[in-house]
C-alpha positions in Angstrom: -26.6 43.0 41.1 -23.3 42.1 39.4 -21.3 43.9 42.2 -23.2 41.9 45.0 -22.7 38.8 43.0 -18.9 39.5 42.9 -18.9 40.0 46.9 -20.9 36.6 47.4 -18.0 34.8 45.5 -15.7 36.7 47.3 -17.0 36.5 51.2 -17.7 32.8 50.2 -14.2 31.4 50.3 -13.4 33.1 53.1 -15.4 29.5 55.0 -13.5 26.1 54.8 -14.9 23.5 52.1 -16.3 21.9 54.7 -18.0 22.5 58.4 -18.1 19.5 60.1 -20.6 20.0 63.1 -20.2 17.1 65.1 -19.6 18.1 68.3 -23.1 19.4 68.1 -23.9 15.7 68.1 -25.2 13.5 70.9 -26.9 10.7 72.4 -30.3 12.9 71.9 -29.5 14.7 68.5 -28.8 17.8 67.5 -27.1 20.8 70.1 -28.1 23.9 67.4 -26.4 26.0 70.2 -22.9 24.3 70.3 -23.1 24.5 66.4 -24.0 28.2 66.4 -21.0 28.9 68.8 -18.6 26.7 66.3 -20.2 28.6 63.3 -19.5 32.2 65.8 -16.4 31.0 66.3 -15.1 30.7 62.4 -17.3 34.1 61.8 -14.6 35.2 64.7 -11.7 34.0 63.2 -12.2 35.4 59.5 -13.0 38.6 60.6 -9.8 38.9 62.7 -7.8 37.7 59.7 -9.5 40.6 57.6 -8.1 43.2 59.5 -9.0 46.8 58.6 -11.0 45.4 55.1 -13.6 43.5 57.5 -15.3 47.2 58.2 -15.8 47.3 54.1 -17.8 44.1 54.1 -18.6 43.4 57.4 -22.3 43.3 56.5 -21.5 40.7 53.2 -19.7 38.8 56.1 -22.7 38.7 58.6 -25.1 37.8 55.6 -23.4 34.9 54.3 -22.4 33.7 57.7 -26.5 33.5 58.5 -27.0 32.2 54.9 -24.7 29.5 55.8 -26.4 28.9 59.6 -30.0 28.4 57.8 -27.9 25.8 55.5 -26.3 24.0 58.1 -29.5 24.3 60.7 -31.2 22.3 57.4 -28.6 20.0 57.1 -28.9 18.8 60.9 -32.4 18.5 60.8 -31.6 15.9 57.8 -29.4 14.1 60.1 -26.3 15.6 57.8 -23.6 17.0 60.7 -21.6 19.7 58.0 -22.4 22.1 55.8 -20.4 23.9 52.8 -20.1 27.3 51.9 -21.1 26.1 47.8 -24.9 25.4 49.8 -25.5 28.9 49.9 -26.9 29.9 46.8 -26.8 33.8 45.2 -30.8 34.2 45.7 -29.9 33.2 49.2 -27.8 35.5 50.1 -29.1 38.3 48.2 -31.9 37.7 50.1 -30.6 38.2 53.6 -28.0 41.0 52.5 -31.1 43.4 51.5 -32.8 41.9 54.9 -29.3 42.7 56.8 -28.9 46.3 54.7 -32.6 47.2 55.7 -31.9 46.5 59.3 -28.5 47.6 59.8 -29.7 50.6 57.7 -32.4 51.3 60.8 -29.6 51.1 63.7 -28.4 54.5 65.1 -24.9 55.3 64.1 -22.5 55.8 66.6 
């Protein structure tokens, strides 16, 4: 458990501060889709910066990225249009890495 707490901290400031999501705004609310492509987007753009070390944590990555999507789907339901990566708590992401491990674990290799 210490080992995936030290990855959390780690893939955690690999996220800005702050996500604003505001051009997921509009006249009618909320556009979750625009704010899932912004959220894909930075997902994108760390990964590219990892290089050859994104294959190492690449799961870590896609857990805290969704960890972060549930905070910031929250947060836009509350009217709130940003989210920070310090929202995403330890049980949270524990949680969704051993949900991620057990289905990544099921995919065919190859």
């Amino acid at each position: 458990m210490a080992d995936l707490y030290h990855l959390y901290e780690r893939v955690q400031r690999f996220w800005p501060e702050t996500i604003s999501l505001d051009v997921a705004v509009t006249v009618n609310g909320a556009r979750p889709g625009v704010a899932f492509t912004l959220m894909s987007d930075l997902l994108a753009a760390i990964e590219s910066r990892l290089g050859d070390e994104k294959v190492r944590i690449e799961l870590e990555i896609w857990a805290f990225h969704m960890s972060l999507w549930k905070c910031a789907k929250r947060n836009m339901r509350r009217g709130t249009f940003s989210v920070s990566p310090s929202e995403v708590s330890f049980l949270m992401f524990a949680q969704r890495f051993e949900l991620e491990l057990k289905s990544w674990g099921e995919r065919p290799s190859g």
